[in-house]
TORKOL-4160 file (C-alpha; in steps of 0.2 Angstrom, whole numbers, padded with zeros to 4 digits, m for minus):
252
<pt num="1" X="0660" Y="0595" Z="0765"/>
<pt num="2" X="0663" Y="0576" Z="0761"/>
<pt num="3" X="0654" Y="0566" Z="0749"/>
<pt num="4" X="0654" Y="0550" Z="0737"/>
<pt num="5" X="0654" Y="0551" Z="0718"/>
<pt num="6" X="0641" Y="0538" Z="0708"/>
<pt num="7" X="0640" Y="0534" Z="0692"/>
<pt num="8" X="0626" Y="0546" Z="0691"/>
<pt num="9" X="0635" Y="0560" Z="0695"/>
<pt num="10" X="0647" Y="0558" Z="0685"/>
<pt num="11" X="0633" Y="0556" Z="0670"/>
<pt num="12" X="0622" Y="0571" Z="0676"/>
<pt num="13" X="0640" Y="0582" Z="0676"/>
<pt num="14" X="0642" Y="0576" Z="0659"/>
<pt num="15" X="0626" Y="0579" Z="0653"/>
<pt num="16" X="0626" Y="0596" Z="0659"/>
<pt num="17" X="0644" Y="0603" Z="0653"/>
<pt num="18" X="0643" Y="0589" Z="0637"/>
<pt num="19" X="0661" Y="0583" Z="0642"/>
<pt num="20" X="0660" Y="0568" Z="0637"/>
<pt num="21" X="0676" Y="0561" Z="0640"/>
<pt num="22" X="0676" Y="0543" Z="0639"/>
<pt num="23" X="0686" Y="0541" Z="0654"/>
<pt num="24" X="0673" Y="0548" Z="0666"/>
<pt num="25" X="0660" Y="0536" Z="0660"/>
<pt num="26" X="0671" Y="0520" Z="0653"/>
<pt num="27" X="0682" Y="0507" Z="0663"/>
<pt num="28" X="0690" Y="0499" Z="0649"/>
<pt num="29" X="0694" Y="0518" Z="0640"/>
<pt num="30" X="0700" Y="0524" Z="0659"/>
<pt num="31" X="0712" Y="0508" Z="0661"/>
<pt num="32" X="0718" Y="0511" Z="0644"/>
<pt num="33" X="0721" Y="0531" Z="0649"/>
<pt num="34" X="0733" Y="0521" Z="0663"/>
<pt num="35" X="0718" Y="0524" Z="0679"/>
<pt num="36" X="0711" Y="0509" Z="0686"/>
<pt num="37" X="0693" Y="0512" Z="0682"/>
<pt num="38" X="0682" Y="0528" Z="0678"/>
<pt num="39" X="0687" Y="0543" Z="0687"/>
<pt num="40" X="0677" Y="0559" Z="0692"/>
<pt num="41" X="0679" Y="0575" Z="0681"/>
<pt num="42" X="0690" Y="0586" Z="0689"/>
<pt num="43" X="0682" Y="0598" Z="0684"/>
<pt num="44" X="0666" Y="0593" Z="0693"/>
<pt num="45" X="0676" Y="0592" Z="0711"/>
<pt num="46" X="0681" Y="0608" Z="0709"/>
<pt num="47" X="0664" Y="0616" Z="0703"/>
<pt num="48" X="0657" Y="0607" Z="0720"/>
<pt num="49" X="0669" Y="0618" Z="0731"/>
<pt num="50" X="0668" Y="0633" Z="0722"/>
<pt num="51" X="0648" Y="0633" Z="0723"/>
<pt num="52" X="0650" Y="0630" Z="0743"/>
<pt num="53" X="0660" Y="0645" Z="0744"/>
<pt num="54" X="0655" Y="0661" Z="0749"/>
<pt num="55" X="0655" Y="0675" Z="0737"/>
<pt num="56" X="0659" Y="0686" Z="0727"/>
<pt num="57" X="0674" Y="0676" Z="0721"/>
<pt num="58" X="0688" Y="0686" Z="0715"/>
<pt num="59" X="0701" Y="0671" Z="0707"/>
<pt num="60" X="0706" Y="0654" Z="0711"/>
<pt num="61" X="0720" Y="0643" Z="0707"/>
<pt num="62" X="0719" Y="0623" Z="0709"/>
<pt num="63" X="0731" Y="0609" Z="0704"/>
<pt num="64" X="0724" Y="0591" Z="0699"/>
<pt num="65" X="0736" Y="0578" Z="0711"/>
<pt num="66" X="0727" Y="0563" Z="0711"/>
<pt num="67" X="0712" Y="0555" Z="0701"/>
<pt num="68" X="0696" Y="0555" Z="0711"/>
<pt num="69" X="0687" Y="0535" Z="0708"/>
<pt num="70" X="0670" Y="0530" Z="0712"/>
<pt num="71" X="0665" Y="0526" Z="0730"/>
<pt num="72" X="0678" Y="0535" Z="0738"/>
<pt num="73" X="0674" Y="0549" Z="0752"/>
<pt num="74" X="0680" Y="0566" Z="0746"/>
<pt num="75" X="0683" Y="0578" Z="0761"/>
<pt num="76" X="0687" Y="0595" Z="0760"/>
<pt num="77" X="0699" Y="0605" Z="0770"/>
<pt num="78" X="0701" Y="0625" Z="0768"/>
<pt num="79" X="0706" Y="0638" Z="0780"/>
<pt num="80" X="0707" Y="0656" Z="0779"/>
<pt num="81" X="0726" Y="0661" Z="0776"/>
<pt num="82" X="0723" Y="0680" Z="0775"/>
<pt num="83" X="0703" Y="0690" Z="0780"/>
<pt num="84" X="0701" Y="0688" Z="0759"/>
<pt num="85" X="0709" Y="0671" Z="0758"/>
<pt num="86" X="0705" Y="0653" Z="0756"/>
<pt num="87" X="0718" Y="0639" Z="0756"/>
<pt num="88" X="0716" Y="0618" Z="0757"/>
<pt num="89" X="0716" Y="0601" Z="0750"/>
<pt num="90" X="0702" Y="0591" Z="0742"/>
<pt num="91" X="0706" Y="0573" Z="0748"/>
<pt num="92" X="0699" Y="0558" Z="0739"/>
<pt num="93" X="0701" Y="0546" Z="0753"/>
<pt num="94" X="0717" Y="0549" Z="0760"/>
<pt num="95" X="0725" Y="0554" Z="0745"/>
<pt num="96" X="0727" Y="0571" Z="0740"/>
<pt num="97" X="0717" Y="0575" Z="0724"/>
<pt num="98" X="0715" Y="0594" Z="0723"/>
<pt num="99" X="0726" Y="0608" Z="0730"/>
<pt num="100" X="0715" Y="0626" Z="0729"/>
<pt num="101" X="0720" Y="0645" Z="0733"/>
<pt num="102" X="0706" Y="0656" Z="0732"/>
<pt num="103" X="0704" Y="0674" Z="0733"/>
<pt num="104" X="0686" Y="0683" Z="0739"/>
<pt num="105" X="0683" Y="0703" Z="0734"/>
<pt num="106" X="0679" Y="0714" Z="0719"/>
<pt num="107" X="0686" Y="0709" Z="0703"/>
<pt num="108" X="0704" Y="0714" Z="0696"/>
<pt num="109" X="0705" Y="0718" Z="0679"/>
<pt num="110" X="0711" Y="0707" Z="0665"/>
<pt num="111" X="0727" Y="0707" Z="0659"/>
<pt num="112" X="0732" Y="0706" Z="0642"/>
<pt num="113" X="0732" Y="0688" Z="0633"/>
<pt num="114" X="0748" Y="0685" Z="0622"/>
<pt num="115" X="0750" Y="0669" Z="0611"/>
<pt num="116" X="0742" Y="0660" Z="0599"/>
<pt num="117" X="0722" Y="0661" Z="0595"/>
<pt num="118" X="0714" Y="0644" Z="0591"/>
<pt num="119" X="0698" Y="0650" Z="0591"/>
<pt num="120" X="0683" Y="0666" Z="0593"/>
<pt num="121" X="0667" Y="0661" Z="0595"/>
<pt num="122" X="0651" Y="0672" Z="0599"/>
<pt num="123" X="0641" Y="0659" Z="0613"/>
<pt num="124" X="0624" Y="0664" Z="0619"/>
<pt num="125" X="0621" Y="0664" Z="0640"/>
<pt num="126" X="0605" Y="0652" Z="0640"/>
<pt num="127" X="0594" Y="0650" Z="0656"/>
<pt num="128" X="0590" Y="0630" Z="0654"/>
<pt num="129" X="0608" Y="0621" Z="0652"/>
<pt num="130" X="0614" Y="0636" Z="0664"/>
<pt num="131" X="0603" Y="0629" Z="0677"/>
<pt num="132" X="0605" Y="0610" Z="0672"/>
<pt num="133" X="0624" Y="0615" Z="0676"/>
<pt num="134" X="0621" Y="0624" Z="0691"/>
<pt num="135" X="0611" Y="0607" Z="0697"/>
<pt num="136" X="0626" Y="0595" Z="0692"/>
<pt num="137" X="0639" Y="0604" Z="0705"/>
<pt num="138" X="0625" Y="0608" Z="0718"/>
<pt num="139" X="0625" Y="0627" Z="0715"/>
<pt num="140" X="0609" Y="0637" Z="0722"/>
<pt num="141" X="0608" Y="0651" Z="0711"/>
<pt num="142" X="0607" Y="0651" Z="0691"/>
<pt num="143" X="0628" Y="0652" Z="0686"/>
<pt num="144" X="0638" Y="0644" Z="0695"/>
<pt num="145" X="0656" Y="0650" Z="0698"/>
<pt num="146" X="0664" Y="0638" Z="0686"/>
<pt num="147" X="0649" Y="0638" Z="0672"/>
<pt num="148" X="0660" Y="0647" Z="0661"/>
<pt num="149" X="0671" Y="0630" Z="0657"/>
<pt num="150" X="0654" Y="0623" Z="0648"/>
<pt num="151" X="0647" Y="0638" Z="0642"/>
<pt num="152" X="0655" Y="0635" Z="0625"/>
<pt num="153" X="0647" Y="0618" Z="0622"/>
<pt num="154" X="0630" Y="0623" Z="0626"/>
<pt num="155" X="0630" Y="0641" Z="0619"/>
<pt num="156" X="0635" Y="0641" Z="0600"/>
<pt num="157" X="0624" Y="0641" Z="0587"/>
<pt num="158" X="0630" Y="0645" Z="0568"/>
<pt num="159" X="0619" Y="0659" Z="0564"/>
<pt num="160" X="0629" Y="0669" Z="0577"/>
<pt num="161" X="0645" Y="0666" Z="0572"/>
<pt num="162" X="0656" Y="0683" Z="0566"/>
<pt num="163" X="0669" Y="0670" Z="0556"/>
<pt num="164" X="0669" Y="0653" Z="0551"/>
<pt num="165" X="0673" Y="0636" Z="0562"/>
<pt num="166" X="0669" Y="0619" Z="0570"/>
<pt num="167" X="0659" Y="0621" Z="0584"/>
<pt num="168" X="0664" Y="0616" Z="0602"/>
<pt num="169" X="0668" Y="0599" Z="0607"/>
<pt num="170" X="0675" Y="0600" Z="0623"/>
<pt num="171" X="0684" Y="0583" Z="0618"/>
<pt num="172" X="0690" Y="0586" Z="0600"/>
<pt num="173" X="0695" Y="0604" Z="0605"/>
<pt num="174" X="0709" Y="0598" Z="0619"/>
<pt num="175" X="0715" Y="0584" Z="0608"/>
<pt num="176" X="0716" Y="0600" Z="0595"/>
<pt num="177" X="0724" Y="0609" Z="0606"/>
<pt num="178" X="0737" Y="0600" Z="0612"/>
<pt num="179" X="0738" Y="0591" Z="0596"/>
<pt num="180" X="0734" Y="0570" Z="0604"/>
<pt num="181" X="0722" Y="0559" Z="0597"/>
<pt num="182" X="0724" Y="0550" Z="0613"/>
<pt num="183" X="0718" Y="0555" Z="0632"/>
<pt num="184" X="0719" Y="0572" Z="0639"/>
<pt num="185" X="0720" Y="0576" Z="0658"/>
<pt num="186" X="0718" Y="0591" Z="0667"/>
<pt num="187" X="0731" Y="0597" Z="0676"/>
<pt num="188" X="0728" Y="0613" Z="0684"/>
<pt num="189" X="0714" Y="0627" Z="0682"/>
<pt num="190" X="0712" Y="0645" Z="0687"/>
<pt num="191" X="0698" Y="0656" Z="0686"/>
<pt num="192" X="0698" Y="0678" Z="0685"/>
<pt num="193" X="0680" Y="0684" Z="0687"/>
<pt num="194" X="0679" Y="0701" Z="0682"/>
<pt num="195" X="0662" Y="0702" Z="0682"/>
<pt num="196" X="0646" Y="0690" Z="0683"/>
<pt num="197" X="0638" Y="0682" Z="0667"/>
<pt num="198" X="0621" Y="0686" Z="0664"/>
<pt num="199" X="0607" Y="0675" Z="0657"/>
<pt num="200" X="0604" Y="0681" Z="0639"/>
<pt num="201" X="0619" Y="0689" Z="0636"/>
<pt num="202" X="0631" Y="0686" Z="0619"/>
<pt num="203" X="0648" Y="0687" Z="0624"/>
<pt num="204" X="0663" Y="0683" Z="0614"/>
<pt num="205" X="0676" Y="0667" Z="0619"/>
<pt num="206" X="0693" Y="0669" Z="0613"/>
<pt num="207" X="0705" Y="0653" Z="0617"/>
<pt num="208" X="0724" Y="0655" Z="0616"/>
<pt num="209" X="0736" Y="0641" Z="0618"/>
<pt num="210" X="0748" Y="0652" Z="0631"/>
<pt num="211" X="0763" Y="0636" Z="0632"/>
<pt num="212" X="0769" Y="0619" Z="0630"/>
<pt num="213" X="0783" Y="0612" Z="0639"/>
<pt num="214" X="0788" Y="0594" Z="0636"/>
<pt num="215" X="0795" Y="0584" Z="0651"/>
<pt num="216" X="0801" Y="0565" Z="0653"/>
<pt num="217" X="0791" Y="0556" Z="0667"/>
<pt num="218" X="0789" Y="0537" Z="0672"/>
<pt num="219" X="0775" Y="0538" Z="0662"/>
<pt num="220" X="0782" Y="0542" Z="0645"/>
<pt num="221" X="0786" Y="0558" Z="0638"/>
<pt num="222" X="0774" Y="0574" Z="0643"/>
<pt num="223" X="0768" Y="0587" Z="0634"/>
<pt num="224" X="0757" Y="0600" Z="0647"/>
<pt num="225" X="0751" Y="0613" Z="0635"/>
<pt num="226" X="0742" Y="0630" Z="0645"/>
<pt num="227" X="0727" Y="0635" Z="0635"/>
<pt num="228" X="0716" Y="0652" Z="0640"/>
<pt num="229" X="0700" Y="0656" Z="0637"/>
<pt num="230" X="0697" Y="0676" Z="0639"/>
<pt num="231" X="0676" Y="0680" Z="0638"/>
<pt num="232" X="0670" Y="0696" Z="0634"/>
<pt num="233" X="0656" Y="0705" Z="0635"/>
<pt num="234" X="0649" Y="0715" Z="0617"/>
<pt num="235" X="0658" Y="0731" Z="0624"/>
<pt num="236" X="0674" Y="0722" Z="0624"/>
<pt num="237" X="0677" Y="0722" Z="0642"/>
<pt num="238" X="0683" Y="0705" Z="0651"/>
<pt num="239" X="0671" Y="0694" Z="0658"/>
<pt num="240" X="0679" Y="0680" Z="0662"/>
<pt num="241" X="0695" Y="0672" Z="0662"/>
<pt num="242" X="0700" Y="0652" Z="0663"/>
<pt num="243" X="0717" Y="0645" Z="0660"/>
<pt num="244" X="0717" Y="0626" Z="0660"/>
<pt num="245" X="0735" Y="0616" Z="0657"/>
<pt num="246" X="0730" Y="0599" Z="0649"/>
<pt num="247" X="0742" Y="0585" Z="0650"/>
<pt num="248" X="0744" Y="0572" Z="0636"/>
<pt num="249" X="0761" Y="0557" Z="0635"/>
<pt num="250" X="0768" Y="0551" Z="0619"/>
<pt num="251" X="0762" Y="0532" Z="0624"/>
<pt num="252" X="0746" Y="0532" Z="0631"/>
């Protein structure tokens, strides 16, 4: 697979998941994040691989390296390292953006989730922005591996609601998070399917900030803060489980 980001795609990815990060769509915002211009959601890069993959996925694992700019080839590189087993790189150029383990089979089950609970929300499976989703990483079928990280924005509505709260903003809630009025960047992302998401369905989203681990870098303090989202279907079994680490410095 190879390809070339546009400002278009970044703007059709950000309509779809409502990530509206401002430096994915502005220069000056992404200069002042310390990039060189806008830079592709790193989400969207690795919705694109997962979507070529074949299924059923089991989990996966990828680390952010490098940002990805506009007009610059991405190429992707994956072997199999065991018969259920993927393994590579996702280059921008020449430069390593995107490291990615992937495992293929039947789902495991979830494991427990211990730490704190910022926030339960009851979020609705809807057939239109699914697809709009599905279209902005190049997916064929209706929910695309990684529709899950946007669910939230497109899926909440009050009347729904079990308890009171804001609801999602895929920007306010990582600067909540990890506690920054200033830029958030992805740092690594995993995914644990335990079974597919169906259009229609009500699950039940509940995000815990796992850990935050403070570290001094040529770029100023940094603060990478682990944050999971468990899904569950209105049984109470896992759907879903996606564990982002979000990175913010005390200077940017």
């Amino acid at each position: 697979m190879s390809w070339t980001y546009t400002r278009g795609d970044l703007l059709r990815y950000a309509a779809a998941s409502l990530d509206l990060n401002d430096i994915h769509q502005d220069d000056e915002a992404a200069r002042k994040a310390g990039f060189d211009g806008v830079i592709a959601h790193g989400m969207l890069t690795l919705g694109r691989v997962l979507a070529a993959l074949p299924g059923p996925l089991q989990s996966c694992s990828a680390r952010f390296t490098a940002p990805v700019p506009l007009g610059v080839e991405v190429s992707v590189d994956l072997a199999e390292t065991e018969p259920t087993k993927l393994a590579g790189t996702v280059k921008a150029g020449s430069v390593k953006a995107l490291t990615l383990q992937v495992s293929l089979g039947p789902p495991n089950p979830a494991a427990p989730l211990t730490g704190e609970l910022v926030s339960s929300r009851v979020l609705v499976v809807e057939r239109g922005p699914a697809r709009k989703f599905a279209e902005a990483v190049g997916f064929a079928g209706e929910i695309a591996p990684s529709h899950a990280y946007a669910l939230p924005n497109w899926g909440w509505f009050p009347d729904k609601q079990t308890s009171p709260g804001p609801a999602p903003d895929a920007v306010g809630d990582c600067r909540a998070w990890t506690g920054t009025k200033g830029a958030v960047v992805h740092g690594r992302q995993s995914f644990e399917w335990h079974r597919d998401l169906h259009i229609g369905e009500e699950v039940v989203a509940n995000t815990y900030v796992l850990d935050r681990k403070v570290r001094p870098g040529n770029s100023g303090t940094m603060t990478i803060t682990t944050v999971a989202q468990r899904i569950t279907d209105a049984t109470g079994d896992a759907v879903l489980t996606a564990t982002s680490a979000l990175l913010t410095w005390d200077d940017r």
